[in-house]
Backbone as CSV, one residue per row, in Angstrom:
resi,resn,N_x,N_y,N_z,CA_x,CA_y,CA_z,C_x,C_y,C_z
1,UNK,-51.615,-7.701,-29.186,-50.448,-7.180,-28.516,-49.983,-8.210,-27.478
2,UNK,-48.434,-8.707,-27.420,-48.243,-9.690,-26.627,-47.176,-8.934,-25.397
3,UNK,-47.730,-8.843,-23.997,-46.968,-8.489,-23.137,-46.147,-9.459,-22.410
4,UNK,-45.168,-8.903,-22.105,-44.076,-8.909,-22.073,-44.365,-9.752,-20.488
5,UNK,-43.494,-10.787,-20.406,-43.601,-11.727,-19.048,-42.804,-11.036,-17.923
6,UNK,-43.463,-11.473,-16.675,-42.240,-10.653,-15.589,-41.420,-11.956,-15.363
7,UNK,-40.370,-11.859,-15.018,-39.453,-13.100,-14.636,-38.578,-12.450,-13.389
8,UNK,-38.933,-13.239,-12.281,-38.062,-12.603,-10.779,-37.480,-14.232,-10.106
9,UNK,-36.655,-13.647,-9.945,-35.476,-14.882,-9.347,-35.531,-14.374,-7.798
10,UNK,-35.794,-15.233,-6.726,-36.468,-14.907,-5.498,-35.916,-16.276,-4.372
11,UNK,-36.331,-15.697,-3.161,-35.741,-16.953,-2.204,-37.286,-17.974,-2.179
12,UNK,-36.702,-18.960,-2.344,-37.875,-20.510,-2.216,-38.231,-19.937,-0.409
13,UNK,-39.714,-20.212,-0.468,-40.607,-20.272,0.736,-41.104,-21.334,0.687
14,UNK,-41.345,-21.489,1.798,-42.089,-23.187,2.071,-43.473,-23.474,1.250
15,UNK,-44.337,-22.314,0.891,-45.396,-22.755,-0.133,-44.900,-22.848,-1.124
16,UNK,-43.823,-22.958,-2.141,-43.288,-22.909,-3.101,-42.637,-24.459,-3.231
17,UNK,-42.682,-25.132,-2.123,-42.443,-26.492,-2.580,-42.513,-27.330,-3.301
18,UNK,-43.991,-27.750,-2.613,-44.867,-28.598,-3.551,-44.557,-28.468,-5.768
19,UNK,-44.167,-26.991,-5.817,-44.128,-26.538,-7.221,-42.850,-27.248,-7.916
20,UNK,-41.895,-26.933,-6.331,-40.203,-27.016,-6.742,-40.460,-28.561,-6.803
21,UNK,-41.253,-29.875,-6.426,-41.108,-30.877,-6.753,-41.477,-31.601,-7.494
22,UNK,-42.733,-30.823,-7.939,-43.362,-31.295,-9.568,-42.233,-31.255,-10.342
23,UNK,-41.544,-30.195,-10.281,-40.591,-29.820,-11.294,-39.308,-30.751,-10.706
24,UNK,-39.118,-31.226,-10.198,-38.220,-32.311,-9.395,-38.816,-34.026,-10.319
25,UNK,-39.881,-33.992,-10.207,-40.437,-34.882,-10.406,-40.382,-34.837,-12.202
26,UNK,-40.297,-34.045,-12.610,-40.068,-34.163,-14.196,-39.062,-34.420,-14.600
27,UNK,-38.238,-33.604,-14.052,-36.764,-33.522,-14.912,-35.663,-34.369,-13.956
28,UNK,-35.723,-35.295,-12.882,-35.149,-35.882,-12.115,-35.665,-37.249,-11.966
29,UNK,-34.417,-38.440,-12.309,-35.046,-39.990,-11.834,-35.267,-40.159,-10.916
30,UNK,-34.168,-39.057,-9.881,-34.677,-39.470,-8.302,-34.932,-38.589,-7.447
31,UNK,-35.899,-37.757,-7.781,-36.260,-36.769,-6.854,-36.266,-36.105,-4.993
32,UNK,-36.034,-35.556,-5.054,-35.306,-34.896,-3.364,-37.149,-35.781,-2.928
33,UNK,-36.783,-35.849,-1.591,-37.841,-36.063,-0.836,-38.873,-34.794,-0.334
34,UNK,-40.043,-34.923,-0.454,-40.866,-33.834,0.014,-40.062,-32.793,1.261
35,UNK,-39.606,-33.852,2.274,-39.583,-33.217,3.830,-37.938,-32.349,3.749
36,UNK,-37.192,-32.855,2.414,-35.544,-32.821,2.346,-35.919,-31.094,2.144
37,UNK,-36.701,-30.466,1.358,-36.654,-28.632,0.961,-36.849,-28.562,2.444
38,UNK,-37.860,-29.299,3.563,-38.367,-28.148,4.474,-37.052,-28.080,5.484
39,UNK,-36.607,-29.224,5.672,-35.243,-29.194,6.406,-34.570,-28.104,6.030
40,UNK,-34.234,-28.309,4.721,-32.858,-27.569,3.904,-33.493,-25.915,4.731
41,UNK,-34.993,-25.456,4.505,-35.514,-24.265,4.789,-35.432,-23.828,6.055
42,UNK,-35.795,-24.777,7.068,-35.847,-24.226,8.358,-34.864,-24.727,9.176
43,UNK,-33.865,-25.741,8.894,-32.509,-26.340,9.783,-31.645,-26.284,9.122
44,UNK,-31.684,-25.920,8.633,-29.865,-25.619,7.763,-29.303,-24.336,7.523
45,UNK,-28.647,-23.910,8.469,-28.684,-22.566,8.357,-27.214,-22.276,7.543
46,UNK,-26.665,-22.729,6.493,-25.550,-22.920,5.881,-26.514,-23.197,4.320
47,UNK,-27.795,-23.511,4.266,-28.558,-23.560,3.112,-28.647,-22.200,2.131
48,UNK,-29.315,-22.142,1.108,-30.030,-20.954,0.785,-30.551,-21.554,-0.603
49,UNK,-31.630,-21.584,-1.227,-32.540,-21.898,-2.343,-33.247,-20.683,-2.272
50,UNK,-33.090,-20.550,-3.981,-34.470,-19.667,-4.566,-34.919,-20.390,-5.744
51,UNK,-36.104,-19.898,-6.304,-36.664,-19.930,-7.577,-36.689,-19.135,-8.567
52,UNK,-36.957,-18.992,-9.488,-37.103,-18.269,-10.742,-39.009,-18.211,-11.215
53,UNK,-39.563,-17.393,-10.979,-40.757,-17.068,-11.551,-40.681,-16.439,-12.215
54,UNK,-41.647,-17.115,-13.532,-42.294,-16.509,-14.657,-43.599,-16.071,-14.394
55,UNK,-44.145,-15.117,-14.593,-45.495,-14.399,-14.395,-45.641,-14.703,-12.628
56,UNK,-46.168,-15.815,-11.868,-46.359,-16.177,-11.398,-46.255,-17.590,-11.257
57,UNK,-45.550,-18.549,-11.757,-45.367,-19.985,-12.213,-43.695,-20.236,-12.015
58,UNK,-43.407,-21.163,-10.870,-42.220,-21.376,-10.747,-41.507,-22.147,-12.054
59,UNK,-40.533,-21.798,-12.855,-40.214,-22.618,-14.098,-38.598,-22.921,-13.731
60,UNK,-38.142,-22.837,-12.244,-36.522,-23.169,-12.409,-36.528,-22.970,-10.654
61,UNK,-35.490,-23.527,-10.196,-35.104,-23.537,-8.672,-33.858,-23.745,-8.471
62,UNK,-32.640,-23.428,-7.798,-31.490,-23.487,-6.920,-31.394,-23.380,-5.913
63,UNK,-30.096,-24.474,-5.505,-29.537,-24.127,-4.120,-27.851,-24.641,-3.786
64,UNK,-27.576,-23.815,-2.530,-26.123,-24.236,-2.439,-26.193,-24.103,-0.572
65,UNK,-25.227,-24.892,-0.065,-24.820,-24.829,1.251,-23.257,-23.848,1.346
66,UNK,-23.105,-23.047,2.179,-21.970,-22.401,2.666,-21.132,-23.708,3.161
67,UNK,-20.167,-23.971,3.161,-19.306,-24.733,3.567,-17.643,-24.138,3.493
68,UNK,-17.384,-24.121,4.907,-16.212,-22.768,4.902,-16.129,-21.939,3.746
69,UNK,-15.189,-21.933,3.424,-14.980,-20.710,2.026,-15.271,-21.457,0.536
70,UNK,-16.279,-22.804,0.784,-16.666,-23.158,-0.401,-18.164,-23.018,-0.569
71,UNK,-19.028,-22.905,-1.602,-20.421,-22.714,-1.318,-20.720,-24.093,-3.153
72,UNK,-21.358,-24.781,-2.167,-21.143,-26.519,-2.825,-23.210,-26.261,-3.508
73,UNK,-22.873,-25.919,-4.741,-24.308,-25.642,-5.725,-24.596,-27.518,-5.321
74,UNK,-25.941,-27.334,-5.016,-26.710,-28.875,-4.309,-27.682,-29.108,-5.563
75,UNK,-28.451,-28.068,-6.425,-29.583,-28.358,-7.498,-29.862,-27.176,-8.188
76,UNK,-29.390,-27.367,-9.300,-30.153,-26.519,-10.067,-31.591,-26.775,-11.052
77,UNK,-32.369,-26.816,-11.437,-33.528,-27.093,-12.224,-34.880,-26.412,-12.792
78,UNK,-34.892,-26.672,-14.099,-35.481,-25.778,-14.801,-36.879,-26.758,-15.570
79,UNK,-37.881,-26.406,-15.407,-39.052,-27.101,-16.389,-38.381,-27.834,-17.576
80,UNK,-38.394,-28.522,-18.019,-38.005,-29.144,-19.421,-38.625,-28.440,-20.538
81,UNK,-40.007,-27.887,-20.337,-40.599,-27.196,-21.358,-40.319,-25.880,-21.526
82,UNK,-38.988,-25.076,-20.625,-38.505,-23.841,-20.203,-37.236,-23.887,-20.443
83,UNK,-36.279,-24.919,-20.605,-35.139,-24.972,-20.846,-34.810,-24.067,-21.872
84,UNK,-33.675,-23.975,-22.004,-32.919,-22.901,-23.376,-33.571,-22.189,-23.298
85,UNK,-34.037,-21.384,-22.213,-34.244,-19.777,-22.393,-33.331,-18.910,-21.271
86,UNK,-32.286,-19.482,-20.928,-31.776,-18.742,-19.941,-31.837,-18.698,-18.751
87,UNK,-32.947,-19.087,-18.314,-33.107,-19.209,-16.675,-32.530,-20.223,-15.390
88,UNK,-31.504,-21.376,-16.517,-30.145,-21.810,-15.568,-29.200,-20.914,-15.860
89,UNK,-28.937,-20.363,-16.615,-27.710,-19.253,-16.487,-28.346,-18.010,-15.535
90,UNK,-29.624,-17.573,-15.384,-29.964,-16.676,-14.171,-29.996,-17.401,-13.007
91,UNK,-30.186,-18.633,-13.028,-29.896,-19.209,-11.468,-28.631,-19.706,-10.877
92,UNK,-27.934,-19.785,-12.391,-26.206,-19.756,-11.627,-25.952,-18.530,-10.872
93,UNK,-25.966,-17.642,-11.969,-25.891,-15.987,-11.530,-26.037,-15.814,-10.065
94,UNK,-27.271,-16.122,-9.949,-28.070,-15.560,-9.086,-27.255,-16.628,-7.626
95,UNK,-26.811,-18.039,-7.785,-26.287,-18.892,-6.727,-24.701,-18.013,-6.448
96,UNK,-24.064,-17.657,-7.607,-22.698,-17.327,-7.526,-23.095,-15.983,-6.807
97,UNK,-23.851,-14.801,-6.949,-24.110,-13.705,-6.222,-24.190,-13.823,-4.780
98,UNK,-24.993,-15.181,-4.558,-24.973,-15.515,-2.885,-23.321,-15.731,-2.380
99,UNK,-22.950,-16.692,-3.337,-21.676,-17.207,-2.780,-20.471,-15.651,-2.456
100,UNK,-20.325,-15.086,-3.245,-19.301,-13.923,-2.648,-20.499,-12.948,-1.826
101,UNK,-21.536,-12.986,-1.430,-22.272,-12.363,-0.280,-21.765,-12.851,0.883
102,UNK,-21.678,-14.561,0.756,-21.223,-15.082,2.333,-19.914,-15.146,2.019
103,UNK,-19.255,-15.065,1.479,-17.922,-14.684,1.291,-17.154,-15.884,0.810
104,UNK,-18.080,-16.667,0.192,-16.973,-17.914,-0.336,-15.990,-17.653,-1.038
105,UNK,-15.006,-18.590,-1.924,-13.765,-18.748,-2.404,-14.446,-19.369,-3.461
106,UNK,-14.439,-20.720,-3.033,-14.294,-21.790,-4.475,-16.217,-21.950,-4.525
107,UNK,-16.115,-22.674,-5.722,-18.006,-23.085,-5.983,-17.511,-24.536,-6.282
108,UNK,-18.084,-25.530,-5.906,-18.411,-26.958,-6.543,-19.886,-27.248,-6.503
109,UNK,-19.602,-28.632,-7.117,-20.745,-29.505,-7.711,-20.569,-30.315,-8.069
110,UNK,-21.582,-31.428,-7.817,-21.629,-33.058,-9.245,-22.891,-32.820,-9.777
111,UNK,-22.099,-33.513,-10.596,-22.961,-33.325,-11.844,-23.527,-34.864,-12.783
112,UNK,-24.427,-35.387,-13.254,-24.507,-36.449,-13.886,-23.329,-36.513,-15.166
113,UNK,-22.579,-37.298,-15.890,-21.965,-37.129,-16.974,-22.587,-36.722,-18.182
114,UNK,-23.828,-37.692,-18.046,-25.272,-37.935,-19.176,-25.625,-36.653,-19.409
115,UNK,-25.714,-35.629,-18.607,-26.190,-34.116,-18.570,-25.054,-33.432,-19.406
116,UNK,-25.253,-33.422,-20.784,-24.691,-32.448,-21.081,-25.066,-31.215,-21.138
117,UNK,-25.738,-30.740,-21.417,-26.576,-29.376,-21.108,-26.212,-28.764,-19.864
118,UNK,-26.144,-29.164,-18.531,-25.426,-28.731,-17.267,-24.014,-29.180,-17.124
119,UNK,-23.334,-29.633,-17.863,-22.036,-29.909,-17.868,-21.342,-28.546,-18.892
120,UNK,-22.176,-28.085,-19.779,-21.655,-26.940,-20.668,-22.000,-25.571,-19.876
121,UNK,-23.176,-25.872,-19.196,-24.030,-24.448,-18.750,-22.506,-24.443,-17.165
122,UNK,-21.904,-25.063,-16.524,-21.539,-25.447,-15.619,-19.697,-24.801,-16.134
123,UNK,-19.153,-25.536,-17.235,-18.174,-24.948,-17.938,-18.240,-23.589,-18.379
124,UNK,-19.191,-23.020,-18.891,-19.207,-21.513,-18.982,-19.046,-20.566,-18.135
125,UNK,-19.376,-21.279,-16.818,-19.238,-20.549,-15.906,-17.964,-20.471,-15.219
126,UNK,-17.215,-21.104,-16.073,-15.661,-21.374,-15.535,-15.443,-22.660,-14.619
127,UNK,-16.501,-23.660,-14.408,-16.436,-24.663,-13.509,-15.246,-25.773,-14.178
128,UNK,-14.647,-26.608,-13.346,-13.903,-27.447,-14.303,-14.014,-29.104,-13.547
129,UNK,-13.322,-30.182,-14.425,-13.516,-31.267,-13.688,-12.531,-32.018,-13.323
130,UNK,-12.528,-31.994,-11.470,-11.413,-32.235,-10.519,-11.664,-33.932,-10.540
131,UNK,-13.076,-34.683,-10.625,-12.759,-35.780,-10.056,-14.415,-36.797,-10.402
132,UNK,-14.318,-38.070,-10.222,-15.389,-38.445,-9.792,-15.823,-38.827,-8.907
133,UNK,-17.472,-39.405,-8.710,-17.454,-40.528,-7.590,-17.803,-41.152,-8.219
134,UNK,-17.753,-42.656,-7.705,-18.166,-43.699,-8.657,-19.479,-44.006,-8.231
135,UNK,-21.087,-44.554,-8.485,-21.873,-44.943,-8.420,-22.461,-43.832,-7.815
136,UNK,-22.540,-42.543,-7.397,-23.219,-41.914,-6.287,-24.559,-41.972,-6.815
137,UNK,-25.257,-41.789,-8.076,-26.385,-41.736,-8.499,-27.283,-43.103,-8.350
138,UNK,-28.189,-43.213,-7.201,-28.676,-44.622,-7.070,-29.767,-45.283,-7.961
139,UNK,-30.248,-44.260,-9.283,-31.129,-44.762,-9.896,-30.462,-45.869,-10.894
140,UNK,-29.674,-45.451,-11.347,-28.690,-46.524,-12.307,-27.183,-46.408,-12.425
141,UNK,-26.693,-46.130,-10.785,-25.494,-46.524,-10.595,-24.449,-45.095,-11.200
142,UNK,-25.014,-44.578,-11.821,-24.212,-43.476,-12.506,-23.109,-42.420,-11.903
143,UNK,-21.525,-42.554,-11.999,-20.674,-41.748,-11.282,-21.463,-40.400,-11.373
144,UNK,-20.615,-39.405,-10.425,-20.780,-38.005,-10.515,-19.599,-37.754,-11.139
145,UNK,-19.423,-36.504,-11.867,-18.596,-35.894,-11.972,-18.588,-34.832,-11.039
146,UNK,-17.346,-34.489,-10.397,-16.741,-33.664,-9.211,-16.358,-32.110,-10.012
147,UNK,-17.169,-31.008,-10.004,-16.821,-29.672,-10.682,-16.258,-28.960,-9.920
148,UNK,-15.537,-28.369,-9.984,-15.038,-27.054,-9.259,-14.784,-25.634,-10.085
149,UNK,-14.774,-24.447,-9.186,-14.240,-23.380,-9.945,-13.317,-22.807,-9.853
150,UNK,-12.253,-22.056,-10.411,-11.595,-21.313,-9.809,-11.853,-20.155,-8.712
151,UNK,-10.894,-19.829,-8.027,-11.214,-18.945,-7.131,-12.222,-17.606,-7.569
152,UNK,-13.226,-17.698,-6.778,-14.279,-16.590,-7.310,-13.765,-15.167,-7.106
153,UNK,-12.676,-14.729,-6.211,-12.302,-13.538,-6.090,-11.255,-13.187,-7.166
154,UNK,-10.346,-13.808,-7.822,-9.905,-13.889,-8.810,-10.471,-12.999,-9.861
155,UNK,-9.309,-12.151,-10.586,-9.998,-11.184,-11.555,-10.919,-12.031,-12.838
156,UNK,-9.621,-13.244,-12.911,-10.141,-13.754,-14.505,-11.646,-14.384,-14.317
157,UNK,-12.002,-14.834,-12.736,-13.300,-15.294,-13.018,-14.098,-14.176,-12.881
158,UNK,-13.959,-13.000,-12.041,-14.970,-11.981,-12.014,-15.112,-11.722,-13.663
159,UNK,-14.116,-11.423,-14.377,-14.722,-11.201,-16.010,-15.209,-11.738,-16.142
160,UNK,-15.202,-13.190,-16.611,-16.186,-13.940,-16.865,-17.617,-13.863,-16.836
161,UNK,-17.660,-13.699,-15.037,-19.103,-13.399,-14.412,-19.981,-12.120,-14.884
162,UNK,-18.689,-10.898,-14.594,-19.317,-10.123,-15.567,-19.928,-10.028,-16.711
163,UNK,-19.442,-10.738,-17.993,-19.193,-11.075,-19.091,-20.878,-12.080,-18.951
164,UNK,-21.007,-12.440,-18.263,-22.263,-13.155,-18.318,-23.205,-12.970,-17.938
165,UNK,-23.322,-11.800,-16.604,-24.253,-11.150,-16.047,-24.702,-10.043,-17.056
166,UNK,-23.778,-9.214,-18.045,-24.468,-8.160,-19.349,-25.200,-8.804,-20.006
167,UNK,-25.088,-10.427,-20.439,-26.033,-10.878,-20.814,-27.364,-11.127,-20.508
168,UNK,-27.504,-10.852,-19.175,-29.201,-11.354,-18.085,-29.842,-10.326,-17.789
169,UNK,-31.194,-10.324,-18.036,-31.898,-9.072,-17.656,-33.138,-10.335,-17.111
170,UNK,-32.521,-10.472,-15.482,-34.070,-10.560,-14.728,-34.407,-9.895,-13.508
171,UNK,-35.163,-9.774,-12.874,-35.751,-9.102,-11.803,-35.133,-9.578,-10.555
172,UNK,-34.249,-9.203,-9.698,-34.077,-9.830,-8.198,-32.611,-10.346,-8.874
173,UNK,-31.615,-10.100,-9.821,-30.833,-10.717,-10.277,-29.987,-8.655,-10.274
174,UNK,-28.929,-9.108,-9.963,-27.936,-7.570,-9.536,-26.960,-8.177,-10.760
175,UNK,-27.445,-6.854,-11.675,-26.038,-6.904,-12.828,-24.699,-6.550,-12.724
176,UNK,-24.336,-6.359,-11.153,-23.095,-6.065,-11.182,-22.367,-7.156,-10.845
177,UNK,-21.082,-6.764,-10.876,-20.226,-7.580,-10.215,-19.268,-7.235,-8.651
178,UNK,-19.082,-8.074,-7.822,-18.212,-7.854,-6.562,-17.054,-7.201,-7.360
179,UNK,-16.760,-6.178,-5.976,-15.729,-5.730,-6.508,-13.814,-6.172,-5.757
């Protein structure tokens, strides 16, 4: 008999680091610095990161800063050996739920180009592409692409969101939508 995994999407605590950077350390050429989460945790009060646990095993992490009525997604990341099961579309979810909590407007992000997988997971969500920078990526020079969304209070994106939240069943993740 194979039971069934718990999966809870939760706020990152400072023992949860060390986990969030292994997993930094896999799926990233240039990984955040150890001391960059504890800042983001205890001095940034415009921050907010969580994780995604499976059983007990962090397999995905996000975060975004409030920035007036924009809330600017900083990382999303998922195990490589966890990918395509959904748990970046529960941590968008779960980032966009914060963002109309603090009451943002718009969502951005950069994004690598090379990433297609977060360039589609990023478009589904209605994100689109305003712009680049050139070189921001210092491992091999690589522009960002500049994402934005439409206005999150907007009906056509609340469908959407909706439309994507019937799809998610995780723990600490609210299937509704703002109204």
């Amino acid at each position: 008999m194979q039971l069934k995994s718990r999966v809870l999407v939760d706020a990152m605590r400072e023992d949860d680091i060390p986990e969030v950077q292994a997993i930094e350390r896999e799926i990233f050429p240039t990984p955040w610095p150890r001391n960059a989460y504890y800042r983001e945790l205890h001095h940034n009060r415009s921050a907010y990161y969580l994780v995604l646990r499976r059983d007990d095993e962090i397999v995905g992490y996000a975060g975004l800063w409030k920035m007036s009525d924009e809330a600017h997604i900083t990382t999303v990341g998922v195990r490589a050996n966890q990918q395509g099961k959904g748990y970046g579309h529960a941590l968008m979810a779960a980032l966009i739920q914060r963002a109309y909590h603090l009451g943002s407007r718009w969502l951005t992000l950069e994004v690598r180009p090379s990433n297609d997988v977060a360039v589609r997971l990023y478009e589904k969500f209605g994100f689109k592409v305003i712009g680049r920078r050139r070189g921001y990526y210092t491992d091999n020079n690589e522009d960002a692409i500049v994402m934005w969304s439409d206005s999150i209070q907007a009906p056509s994106f609340k469908k959407r969101f909706k439309d994507i939240l019937q799809t998610l069943d995780f723990e600490g993740l609210d299937n509704s939508t703002p109204q």
